[in-house]
C-alpha positions as CSV (number, residue, x, y, z in Angstrom):
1,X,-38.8,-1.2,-12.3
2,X,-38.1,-4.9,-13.4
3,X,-37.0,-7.2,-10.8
4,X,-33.8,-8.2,-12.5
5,X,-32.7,-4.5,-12.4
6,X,-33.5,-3.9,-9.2
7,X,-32.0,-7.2,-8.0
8,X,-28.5,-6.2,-9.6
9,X,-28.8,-2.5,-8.0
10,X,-29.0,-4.2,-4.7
11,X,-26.5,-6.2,-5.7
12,X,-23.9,-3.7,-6.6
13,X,-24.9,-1.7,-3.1
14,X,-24.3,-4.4,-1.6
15,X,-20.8,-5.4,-3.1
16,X,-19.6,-1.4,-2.8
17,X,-20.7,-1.3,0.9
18,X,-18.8,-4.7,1.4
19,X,-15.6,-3.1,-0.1
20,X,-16.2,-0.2,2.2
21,X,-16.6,-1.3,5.2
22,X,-14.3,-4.7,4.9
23,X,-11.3,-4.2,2.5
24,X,-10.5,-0.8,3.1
25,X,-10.0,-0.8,6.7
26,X,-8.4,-4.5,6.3
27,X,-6.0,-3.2,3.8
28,X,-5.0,-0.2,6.1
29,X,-3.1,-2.8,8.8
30,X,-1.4,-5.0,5.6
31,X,0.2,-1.9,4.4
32,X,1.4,-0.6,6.8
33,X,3.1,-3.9,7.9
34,X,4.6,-4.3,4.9
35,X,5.7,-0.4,4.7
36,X,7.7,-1.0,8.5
37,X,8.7,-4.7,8.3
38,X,9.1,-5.5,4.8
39,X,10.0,-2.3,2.4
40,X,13.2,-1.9,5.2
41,X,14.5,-5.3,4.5
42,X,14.6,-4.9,0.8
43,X,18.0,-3.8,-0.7
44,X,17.4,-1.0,-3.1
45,X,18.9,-1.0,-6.8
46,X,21.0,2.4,-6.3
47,X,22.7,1.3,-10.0
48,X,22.3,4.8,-11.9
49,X,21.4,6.8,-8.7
50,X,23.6,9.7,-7.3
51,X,24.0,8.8,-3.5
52,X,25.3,11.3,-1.2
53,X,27.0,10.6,2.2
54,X,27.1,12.7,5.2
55,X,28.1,13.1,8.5
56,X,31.4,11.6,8.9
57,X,34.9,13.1,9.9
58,X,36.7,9.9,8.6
59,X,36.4,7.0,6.3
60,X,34.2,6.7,3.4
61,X,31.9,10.2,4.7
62,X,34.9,12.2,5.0
């Protein structure tokens, strides 16, 4: 096997164990942040979008 090859196959081990064991379980924490802090503070475009409203005896649900 020539060294270059085998240099890059240890190479590309090492970069798919790195995203393994460091991104994945670093990305877990980030989204789910964003998915109960951020996404609930965003206003949704509801332009085009049949809304239904329930669960009122008066006003706007009645």
């Amino acid at each position: 096997m020539d060294l270059y090859l085998l240099f890059h196959t240890v190479l590309m081990h090492i970069s798919a164990a790195i995203v393994i064991l460091i991104y994945i379980p670093l990305s877990i924490p980030v989204k789910l942040f964003v998915w109960a802090f951020v996404k609930p503070l965003r206003k949704e475009d509801l332009r085009g979008k049949v809304v239904l409203i329930t669960g009122s005896s008066s006003g706007i649900g009645e």
